[in-house]
N, C-alpha and C positions, 0 to 999 in steps of 0.2 A: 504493500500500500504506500510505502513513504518513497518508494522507486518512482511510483506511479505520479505522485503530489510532485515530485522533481524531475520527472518529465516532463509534466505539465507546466509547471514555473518555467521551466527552460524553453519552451515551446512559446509562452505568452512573452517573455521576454524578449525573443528573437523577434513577435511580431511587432511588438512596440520599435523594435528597433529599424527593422525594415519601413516601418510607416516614417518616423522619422527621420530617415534618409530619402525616403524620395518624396521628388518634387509635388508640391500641390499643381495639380489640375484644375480643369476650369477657369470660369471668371474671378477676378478676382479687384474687390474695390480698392482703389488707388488714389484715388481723390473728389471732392466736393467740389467742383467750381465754386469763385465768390460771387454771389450775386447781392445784388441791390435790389433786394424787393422782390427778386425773379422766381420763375420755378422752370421753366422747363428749361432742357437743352436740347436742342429740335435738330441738328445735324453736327459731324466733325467729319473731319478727313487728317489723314497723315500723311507727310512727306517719306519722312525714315523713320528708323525707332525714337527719335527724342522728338522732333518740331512736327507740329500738327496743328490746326484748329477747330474750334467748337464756336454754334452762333445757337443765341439767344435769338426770341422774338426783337428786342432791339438794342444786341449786346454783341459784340465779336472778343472772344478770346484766343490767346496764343499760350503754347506751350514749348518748352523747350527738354524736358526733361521725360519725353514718354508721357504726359499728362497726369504725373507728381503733384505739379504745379501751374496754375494760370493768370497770365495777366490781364486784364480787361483793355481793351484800345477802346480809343474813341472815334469816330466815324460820321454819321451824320444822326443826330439829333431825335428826327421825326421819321425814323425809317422802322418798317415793318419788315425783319430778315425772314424768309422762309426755307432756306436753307443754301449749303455752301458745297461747291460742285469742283470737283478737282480736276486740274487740265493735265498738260506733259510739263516734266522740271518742274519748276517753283512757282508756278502759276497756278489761279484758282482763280472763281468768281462763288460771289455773292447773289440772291435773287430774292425778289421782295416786292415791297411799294414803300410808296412814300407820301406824307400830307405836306402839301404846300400854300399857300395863301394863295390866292386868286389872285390879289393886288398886283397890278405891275403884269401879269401873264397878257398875251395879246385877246382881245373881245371881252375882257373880263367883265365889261359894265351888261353882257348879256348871260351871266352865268349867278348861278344863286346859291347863297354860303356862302361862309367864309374861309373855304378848304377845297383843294384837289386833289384828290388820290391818283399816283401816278405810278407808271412802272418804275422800278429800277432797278439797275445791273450795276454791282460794285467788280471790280478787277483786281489782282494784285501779280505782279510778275517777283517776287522778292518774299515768299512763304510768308505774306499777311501782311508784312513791316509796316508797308505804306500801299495806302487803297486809293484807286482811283473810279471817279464815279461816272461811266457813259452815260451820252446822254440819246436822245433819241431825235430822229431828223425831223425838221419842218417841211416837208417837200409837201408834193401834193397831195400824200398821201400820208399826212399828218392827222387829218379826220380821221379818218379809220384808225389809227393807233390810239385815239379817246377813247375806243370800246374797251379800250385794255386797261384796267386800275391796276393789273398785279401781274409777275411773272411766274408760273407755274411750274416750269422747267425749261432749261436751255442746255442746247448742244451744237459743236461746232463739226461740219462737214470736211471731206480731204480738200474739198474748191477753196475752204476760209467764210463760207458760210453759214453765220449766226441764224440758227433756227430756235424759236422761239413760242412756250406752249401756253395760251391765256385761257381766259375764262369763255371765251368766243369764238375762238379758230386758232392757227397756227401762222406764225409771221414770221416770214424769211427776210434775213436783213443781210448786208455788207457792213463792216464797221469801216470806218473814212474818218483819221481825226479822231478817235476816241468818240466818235456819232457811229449809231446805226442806222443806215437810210432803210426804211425799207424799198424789198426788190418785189416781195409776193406777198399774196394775202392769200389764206385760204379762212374768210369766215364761213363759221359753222354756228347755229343755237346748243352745241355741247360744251362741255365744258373739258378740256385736253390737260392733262394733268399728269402723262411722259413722255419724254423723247428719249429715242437710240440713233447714233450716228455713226455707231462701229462697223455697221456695211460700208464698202466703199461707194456701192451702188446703190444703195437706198436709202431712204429718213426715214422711220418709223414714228407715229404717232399713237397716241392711245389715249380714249376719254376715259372719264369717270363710269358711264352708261356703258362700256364695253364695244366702242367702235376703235377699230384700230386701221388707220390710216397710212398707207405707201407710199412715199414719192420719189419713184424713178424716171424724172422728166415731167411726169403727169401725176395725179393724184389717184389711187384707188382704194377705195373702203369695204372693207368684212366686219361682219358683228360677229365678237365671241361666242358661242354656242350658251345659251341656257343653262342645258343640259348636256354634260360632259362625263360620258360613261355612267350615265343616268343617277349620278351623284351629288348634281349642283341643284338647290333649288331656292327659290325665294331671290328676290331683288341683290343684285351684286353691286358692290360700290369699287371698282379697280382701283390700287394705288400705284404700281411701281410698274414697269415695262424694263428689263434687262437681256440684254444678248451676251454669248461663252459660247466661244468655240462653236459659233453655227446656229446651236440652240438656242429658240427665244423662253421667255419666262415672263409671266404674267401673274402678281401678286395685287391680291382684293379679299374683299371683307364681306361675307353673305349675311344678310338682314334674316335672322334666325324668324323673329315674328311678325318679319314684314311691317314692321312698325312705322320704316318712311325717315325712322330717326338715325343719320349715318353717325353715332357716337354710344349707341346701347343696342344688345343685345345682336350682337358683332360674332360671328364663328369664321377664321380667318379660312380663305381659298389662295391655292399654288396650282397652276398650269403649265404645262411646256408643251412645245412644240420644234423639233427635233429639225424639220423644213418646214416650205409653204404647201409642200405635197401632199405631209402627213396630216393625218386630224391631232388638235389639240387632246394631251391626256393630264388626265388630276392628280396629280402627286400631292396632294395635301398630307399632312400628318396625323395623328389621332389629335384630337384637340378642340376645345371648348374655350379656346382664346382669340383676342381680334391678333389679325398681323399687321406690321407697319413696318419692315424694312427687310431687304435682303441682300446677300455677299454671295458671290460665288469665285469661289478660286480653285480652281482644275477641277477635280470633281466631289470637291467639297461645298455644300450648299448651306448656310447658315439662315433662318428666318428670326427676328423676331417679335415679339408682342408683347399686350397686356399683362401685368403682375410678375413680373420678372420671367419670361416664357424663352426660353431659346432651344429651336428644335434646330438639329445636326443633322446631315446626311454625305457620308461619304463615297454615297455613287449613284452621283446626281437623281437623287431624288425617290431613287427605289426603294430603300429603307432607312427608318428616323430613327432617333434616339434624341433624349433630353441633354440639355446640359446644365450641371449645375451652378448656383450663382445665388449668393449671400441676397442679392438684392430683391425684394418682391416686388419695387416700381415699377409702372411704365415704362418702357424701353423706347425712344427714341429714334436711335440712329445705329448703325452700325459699319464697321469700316476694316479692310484688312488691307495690306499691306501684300506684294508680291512675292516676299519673303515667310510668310506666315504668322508674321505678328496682328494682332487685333483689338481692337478698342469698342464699345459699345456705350451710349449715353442713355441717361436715366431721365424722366420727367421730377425727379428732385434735384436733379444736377450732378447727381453720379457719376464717377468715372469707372469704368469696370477694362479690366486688361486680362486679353485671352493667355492661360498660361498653360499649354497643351504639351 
């Protein structure tokens, strides 16, 4: 018996020791952004492992140390960020609106209020340092850019063209001077909420309602299926449009009770589509949470959501597994790195760091 009891020690001893020698897995929180008053952190992106940034509703912060630590810049004022889009090298942009006073704008004495909601695009070539603010052309097709109060998503084509996704259509612009003149309109009464530009040959658009939009020269429209391997049902709200290696991805949130209200009672949806040949298939995970953002790097698929939710798949998309994370928040944004580092932000301003 006393062989037995000092087996046993010897055995539980060993496992204490192995657990603490190896590495923790998972997310793991790393930092609180400072905020003034704030709560969410609505998007970030990373350079390398130390410089990255994170935006507020109407805050932009920088990091330098893997997101340890942030600093708040200041920027403009009255601006509404919606999130922050990473280009090639040290570039990035900013997307949003903005309130300006009517006063001084051209016809203002026929305009009523004392505020204009406007787009705008911040820029930075220098990992955030210093931002610079486009502005948007007066040509003749300046009226039609009034439809636009906010920019929804933007992405840049192999040509250098600014494509731009609003609350009304899709506008293709040239930048000239830190101005975007527009070159095209395509208004729509939907509301266009992603763009892909990583075809050399095509722009991808995608509404809220499930229209997804082609432009190879011309414009061509498909609506997402309903019903997709007779598992979709109830009104879909689309949020994300991404393309990998060929495959598209289609990430949205199904209105469980049909309720009409896109912020309750939310069961998150995943789709791919392998070409334009195949039919759409539903790779959703088992889950009873909304989703709001997705990663894919080689055939690693990350989603996340609601109450601290992050579902993993490491081949693309055929089978999930949880990942764990200290945090129950809202989850934000989520961002990797080519190398396999990762970062995700919290609606309390969390920082959480993938440690796999």
């Amino acid at each position: 018996m006393k062989n037995t009891y000092r087996v046993l020690r010897v055995f539980i001893v060993l496992v204490i020791l192995i657990m603490a020698c190896s590495p923790d897995t998972g997310w793991i929180p790393v930092s609180t952004v400072e905020r003034s008053g704030e709560v969410n952190i609505d998007s970030l992106i990373f350079f390398n492992r130390s410089e990255g940034i994170a935006v507020s509703r109407t805050s932009i912060f920088l990091t330098n140390d893997g997101g340890k630590s942030w600093k708040k810049t200041e920027v403009t004022p009255t601006s509404n960020y919606l999130k922050i889009i990473k280009g090639e090298g040290e570039n990035a942009a900013i997307i949003g609106s903005e309130s300006r006073h009517w006063e001084g704008l051209p016809n203002s004495e026929n305009l009523s209020g004392s505020h204009k909601v406007q787009p705008l695009v911040l820029t930075t070539s220098n990992k955030g340092i210093d931002w610079h603010k486009i502005g948007f052309s007066t040509n003749d097709k300046a009226s039609e850019q009034d439809r636009f109060p906010s920019v929804n998503d933007l992405c840049i084509d192999r040509s250098g063209a600014v494509w731009i996704a609003t609350d009304k259509g899709i506008v293709q612009n040239r930048l000239v001077d830190q101005t975007l003149e527009m070159t095209d309109l395509l208004p729509t009464e939907s509301r266009f909420i992603a763009l892909d530009c990583t075809d050399p040959n095509e722009v991808l658009a995608l509404t809220v309602s499930g229209e997804l939009w082609k432009h190879d020269g011309q414009w061509k429209r498909e609506i997402i299926p309903g019903q997709i391997d007779g598992s979709i049902a109830g009104p879909v709200y689309w949020a994300k449009l991404s393309r990998s290696n060929g495959v598209l991805w289609a990430l949205g949130n199904r209105d469980v009770n049909e309720s009409g209200n896109r912020n309750e009672n939310l069961n998150g949806i995943l789709i791919r589509r392998d070409n334009e040949n195949e039919p759409w298939m539903n790779v959703t995970p088992i889950s009873n949470t909304s989703f709001v953002d997705i990663s894919i790097l080689g055939n690693n698929v990350r989603i996340i959501g609601s109450n601290g939710a992050i579902y993993h798949s490491a081949d693309t998309g055929k089978t999930w597994t949880t990942e764990n994370t200290a945090s129950k928040a809202n989850l934000t944004s989520i961002y990797f790195l080519p190398t396999g580092e990762g970062w995700i932000s919290t609606a309390s301003g969390q920082i959480l760091l993938f440690s796999g």
